[in-house]
BALUMBA-72571 format. One record per atom (N, C-alpha, C, O): x, y, z; residue in one letter. Coordinates in steps of 0.2 Angstrom, whole numbers, plus 5000, padded with zeros to 4 digits. Each point is the difference from the previous one (the first is absolute). Layout:
<sites>
XYZA ...
</sites>
This chain:
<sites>
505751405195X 500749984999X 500450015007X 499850055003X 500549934999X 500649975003X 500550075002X 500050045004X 500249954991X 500650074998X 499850034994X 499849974994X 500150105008X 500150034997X 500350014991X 500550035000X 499249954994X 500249984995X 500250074995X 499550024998X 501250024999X 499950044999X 500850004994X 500050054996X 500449915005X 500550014996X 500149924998X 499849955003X 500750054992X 500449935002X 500149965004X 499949945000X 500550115004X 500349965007X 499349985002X 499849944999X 499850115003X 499549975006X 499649924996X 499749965004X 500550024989X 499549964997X 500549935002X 500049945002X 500350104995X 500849935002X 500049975008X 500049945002X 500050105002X 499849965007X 499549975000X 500049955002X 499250094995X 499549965002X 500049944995X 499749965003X 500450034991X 500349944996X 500349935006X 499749955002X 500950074999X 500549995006X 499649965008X 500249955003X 499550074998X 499650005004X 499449964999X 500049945002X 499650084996X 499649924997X 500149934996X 499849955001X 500850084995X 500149924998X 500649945002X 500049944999X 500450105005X 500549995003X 499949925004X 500549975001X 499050035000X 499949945001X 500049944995X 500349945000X 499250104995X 499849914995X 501050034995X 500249964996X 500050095004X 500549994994X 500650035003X 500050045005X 500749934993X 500550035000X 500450065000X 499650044996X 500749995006X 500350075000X 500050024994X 499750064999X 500649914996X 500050014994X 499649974998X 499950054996X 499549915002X 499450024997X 499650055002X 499550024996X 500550015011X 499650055000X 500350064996X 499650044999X 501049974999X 500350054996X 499950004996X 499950064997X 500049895000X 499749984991X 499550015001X 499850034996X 499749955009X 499150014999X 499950095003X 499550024999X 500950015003X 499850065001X 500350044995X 499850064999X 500949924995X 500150024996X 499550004994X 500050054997X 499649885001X 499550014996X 499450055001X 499850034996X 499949965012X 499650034997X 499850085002X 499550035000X 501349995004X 500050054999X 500050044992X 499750064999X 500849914997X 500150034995X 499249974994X 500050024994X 499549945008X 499649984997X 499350075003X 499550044997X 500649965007X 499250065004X 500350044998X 499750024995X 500950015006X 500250094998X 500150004995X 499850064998X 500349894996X 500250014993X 500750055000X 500250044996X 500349925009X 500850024999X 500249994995X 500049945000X 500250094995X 500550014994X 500949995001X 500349954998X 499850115006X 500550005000X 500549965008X 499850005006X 500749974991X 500349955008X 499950045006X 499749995005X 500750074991X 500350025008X 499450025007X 500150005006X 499350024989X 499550015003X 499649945004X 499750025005X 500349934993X 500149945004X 500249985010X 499749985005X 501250064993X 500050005008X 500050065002X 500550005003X 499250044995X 500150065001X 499550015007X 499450004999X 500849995008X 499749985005X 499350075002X 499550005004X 500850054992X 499550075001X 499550024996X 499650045000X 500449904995X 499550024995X 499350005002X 499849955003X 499850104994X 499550015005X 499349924998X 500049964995X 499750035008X 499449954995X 499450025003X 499950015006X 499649994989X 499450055002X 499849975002X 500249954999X 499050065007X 499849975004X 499549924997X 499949955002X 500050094990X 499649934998X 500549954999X 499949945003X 500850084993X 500449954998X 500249955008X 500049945002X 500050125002X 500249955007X 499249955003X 500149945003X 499350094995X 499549935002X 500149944997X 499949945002X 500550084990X 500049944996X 500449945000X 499949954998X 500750095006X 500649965003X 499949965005X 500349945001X 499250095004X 499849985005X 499649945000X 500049955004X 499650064991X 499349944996X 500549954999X 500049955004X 500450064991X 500449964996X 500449955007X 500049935001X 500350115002X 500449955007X 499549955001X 500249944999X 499050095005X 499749955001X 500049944997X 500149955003X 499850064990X 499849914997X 500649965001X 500049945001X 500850124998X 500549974999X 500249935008X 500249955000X 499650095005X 499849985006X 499649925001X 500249965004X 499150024991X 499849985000X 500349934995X 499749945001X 501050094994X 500449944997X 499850014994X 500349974995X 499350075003X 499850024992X 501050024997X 500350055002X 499849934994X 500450024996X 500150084997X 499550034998X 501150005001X 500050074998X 499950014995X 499950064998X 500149874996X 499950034994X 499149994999X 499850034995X 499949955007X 499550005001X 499450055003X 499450014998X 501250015008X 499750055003X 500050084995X 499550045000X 501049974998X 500050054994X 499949994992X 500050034995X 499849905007X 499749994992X 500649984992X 500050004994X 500450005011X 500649994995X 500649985000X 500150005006X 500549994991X 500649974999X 500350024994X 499750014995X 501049995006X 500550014994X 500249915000X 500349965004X 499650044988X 500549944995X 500250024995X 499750024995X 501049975006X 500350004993X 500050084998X 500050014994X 500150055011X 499650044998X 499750034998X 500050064999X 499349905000X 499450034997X 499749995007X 500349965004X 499050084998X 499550025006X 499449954997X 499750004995X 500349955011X 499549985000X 499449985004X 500149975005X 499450054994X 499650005004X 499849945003X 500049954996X 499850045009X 499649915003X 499550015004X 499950065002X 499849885000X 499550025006X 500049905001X 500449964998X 499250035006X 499949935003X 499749984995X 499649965003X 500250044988X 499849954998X 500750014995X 499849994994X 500950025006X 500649995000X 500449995003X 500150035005X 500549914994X 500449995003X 500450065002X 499950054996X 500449965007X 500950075001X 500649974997X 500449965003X 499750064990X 500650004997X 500549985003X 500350054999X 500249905004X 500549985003X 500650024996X 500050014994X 500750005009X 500550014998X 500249934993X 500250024995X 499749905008X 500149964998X 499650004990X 500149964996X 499550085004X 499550004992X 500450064998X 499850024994X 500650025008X 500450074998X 500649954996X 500050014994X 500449945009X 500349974996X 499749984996X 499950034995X 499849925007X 499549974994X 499950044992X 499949964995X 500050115005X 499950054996X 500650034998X 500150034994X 500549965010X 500650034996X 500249974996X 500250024995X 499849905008X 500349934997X 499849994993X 500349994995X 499050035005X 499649994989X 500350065000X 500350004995X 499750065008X 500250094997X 500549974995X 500049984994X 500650015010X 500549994999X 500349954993X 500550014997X 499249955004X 500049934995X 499650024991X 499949974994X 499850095010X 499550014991X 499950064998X 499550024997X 501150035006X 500250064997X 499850004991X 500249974996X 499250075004X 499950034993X 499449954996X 499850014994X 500049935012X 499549954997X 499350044997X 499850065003X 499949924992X 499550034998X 499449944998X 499450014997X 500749955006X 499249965000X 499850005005X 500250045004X 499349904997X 499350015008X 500549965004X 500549964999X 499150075007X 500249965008X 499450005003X 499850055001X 500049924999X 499349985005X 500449995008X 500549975000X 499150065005X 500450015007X 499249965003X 499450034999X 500649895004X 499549965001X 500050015006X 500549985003X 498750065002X 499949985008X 500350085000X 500550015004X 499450054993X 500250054999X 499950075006X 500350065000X 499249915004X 500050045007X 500150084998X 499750024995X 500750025009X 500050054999X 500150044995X 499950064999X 500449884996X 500350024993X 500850015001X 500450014995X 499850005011X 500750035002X 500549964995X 500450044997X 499449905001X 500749964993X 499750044993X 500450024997X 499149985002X 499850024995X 500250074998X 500350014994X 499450045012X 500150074998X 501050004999X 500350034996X 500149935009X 500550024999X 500349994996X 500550034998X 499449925000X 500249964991X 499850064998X 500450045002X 499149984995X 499950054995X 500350065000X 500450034996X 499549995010X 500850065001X 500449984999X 500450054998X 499949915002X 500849984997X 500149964995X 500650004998X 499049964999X 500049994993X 499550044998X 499549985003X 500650064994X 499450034996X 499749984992X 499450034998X 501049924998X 500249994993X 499249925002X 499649984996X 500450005013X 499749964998X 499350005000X 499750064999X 499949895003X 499250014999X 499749955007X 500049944999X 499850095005X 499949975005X 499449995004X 499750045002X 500049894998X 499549995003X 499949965008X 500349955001X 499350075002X 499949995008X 499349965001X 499550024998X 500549945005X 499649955000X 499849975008X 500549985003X 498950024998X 499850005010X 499349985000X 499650024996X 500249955008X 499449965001X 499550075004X 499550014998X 500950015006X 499650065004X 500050094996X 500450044998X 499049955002X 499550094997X 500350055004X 500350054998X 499749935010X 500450075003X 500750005001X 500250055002X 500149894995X 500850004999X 500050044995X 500150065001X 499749924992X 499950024994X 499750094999X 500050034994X 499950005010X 499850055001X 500550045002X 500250064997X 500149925006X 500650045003X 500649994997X 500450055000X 499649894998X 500750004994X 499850064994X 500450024997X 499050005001X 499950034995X 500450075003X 500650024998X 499050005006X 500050065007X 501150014997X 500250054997X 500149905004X 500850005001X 500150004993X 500650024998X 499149964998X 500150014994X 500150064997X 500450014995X 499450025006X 499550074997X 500550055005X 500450044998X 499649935008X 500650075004X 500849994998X 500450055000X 499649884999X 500950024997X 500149994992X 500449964998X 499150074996X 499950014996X 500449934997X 500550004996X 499249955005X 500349944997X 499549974995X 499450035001X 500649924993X 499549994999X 499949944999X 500349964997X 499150015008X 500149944999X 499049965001X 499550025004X 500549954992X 499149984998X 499949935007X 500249945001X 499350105003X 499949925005X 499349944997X 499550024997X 500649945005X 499449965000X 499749975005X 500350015006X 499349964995X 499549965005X 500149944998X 499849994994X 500749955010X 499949935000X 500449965004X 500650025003X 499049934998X 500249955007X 500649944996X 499849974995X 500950035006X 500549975000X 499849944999X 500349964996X 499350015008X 499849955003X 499749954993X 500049945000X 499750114996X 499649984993X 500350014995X 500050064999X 500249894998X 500749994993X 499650054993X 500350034995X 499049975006X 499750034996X 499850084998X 499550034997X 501150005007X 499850075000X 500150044993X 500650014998X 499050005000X 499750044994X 500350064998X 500350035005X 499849984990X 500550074999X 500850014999X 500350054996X 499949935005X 500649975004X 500750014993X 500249954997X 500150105002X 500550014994X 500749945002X 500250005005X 499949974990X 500649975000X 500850055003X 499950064999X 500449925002X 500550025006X 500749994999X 500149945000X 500250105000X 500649985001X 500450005008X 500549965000X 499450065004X 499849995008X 499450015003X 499550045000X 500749885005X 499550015004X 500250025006X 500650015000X 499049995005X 500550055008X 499349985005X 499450004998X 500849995007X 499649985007X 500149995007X 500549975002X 499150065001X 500150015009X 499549965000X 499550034999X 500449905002X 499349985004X 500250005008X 500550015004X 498649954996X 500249985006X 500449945000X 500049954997X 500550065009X 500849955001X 499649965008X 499949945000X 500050105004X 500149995007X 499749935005X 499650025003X 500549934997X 500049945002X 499350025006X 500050055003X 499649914999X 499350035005X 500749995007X 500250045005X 500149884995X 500450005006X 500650055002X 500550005004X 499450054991X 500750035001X 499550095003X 500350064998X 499349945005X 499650055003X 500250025004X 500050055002X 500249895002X 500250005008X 500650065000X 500150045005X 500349954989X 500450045002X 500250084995X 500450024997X 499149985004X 499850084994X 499750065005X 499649985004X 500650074996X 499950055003X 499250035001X 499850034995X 499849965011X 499550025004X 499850044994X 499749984996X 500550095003X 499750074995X 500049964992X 499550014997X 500949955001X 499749974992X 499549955002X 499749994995X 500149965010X 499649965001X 499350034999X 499649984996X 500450085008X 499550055003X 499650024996X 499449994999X 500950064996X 500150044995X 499849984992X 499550014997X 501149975002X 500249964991X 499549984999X 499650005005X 500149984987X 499549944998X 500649944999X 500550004996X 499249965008X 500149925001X 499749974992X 500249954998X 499650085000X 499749974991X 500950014997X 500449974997X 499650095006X 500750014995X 500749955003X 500449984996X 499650025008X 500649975007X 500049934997X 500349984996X 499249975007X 500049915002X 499949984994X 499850024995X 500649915008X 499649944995X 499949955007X 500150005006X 499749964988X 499949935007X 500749945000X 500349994994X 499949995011X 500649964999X 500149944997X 500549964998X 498950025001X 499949954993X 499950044994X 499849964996X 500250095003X 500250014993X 500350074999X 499750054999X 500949945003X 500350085002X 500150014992X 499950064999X 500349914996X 500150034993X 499550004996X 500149984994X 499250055008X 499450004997X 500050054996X 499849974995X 500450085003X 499850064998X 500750014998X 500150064999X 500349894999X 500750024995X 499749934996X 500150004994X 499649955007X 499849964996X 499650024995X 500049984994X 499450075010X 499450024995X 500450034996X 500049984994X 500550085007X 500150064996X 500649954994X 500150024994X 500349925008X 500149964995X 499549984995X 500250024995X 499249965006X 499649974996X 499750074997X 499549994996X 500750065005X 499650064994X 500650024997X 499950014994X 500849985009X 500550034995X 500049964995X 500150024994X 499849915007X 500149964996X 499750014991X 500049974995X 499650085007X 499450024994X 500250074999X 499750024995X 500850025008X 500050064999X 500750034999X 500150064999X 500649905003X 500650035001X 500149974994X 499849944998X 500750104999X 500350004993X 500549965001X 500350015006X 500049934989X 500649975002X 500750055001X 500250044997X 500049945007X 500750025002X 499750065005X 500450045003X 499049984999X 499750025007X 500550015005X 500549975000X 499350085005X 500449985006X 499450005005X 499450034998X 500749935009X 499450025006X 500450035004X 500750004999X 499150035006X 500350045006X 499549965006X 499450005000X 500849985005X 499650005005X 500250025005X 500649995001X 498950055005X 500449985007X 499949955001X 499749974996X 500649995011X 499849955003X 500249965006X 500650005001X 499049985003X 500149975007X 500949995000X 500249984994X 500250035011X 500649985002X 500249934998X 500549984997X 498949975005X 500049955003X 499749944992X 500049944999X 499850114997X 499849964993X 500449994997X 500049954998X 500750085000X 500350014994X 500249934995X 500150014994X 500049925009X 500149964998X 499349974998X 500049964995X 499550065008X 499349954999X 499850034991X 499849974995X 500350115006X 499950034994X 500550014993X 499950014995X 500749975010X 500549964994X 499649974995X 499850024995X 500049905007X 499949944999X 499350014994X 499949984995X 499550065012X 499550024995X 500250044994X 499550004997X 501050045001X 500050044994X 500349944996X 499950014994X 500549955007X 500449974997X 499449944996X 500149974995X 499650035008X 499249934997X 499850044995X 499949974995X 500150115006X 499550034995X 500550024996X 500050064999X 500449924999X 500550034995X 500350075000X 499950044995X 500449975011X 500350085000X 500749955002X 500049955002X 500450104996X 501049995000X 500150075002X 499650045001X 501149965001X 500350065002X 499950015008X 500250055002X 499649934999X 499549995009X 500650035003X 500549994998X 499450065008X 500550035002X 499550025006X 499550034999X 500849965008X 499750035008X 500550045001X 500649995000X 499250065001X 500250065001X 500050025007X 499450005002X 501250025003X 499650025010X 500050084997X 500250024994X 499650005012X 499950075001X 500550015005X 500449965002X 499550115000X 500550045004X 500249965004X 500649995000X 498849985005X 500149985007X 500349924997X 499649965002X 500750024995X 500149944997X 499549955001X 500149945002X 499450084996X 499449935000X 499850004991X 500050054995X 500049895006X 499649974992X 499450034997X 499449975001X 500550094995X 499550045002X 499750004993X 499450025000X 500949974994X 499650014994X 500449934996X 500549975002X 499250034993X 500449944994X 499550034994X 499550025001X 501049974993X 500050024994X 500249944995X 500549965001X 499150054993X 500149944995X 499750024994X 499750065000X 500449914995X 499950014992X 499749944999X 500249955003X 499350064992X 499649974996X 500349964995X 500250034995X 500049885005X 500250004994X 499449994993X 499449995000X 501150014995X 499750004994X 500150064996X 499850014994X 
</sites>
């Protein structure tokens, strides 16, 4: 090493100093915030900046390890194996997407709207499990099922299941095929698919290009509503009348998926933006 590595302070400069380049002042603060308090296992704030606090020789190789990938564009949550949503730790790796702030509303939005609900939600394209596990923590009354094409997605959501003591049953099946088997009637359904246009690449950031699965991310721009159509054609057999859907969804969709819910007979249609005012989720009820 470089500098001598033996307190906070010393980790924070060399943080500082390697990233300094690919990241901002303040993201270096944030990335030297996680994964300081992620290798030492800080508990307590203050101890955080506490510039004297000692860190033993192994925790400092780890820091050091860790800097490298981060160096190479690996993401932090990746690089420590995890992320907070909604509260709950969740674990990811590259056959998972990373939790975004924009799918946190997403989960507030149904919290919020179905205080004390107790039938199923099926969460379709369930990746880490992150909408699943947090639905079950905050509704507890409900019954929640998780559903994903990919085995080592599907592993890891379990992995987040089990650590934020939530309870929720996942399945193995492809969105794609109206025919997926097992499948309990619902009174919410909820969905992240993939939104992201192939031409809208150019402008998406080097480390999620790199990184992410692209199975989870794209569609093709001739059928950018593939996978809210399919998951249409299974609610169609499994959402209880007077149902609700939750989707995220492209900024750029929200009228095209107007129109498509409006064919399949959902009402109540409502585009919801998020923080950053982009059109980011829509919501509807099932008529009948």
């Amino acid at each position: 090493m470089a500098v001598k590595i033996q307190t906070i302070k010393d980790i924070r400069f060399y943080i500082a100093r390697e990233l300094g380049v690919l990241y901002n002042e303040q993201e270096v603060r944030i990335i030297a915030d996680i994964l300081i308090k992620a290798v030492l296992n800080i508990t307590k704030p203050h101890q955080l900046y506490d510039n004297g606090f000692p860190i033993p020789e192994k925790d400092a190789l780890k820091l050091t390890e860790y800097t490298e990938r981060l160096k190479k564009g690996e993401p932090v949550q990746y690089v420590i194996g995890e992320t907070t949503f909604y509260n709950c730790t969740i674990k990811v790796n590259r056959s998972t997407l990373i939790p975004r702030p924009e799918t946190e509303e997403l989960v507030d939005l149904i919290i919020k709207e179905n205080q004390g609900y107790k039938g199923n939600i099926i969460d379709f394209g369930t990746g880490s499990g992150c909408i699943a596990v947090a639905l079950s923590v905050n509704l507890p009354y409900a019954k929640i099922t998780g559903v994903d094409i990919s085995e080592e997605a599907l592993k890891i959501a379990k992995i987040n299941s089990g650590l934020n003591n939530a309870s929720v049953t996942f399945m193995k099946g492809d969105i794609l095929d109206h025919n997926i088997s097992g499948l309990p009637e619902a009174g919410i359904i909820v969905s992240n698919p993939p939104y992201i246009r192939e031409s809208e690449k150019l402008r998406m950031a080097e480390n999620v290009l790199d990184f992410e699965p692209h199975q989870a991310l794209f569609v093709t721009d001739s059928d950018p509503l593939i996978y809210y159509n399919a998951i249409l054609g299974i609610t169609h057999k499994i959402l209880l009348p007077g149902g609700r859907i939750y989707f995220e969804i492209n900024e750029a969709m929200g009228m095209p998926l107007t129109r498509l819910l409006r064919e399949n007979n959902y009402s109540e249609i409502v585009i919801v933006s998020d923080l950053n005012d982009k059109e980011r989720m829509i919501k509807c009820r099932k008529n009948g």
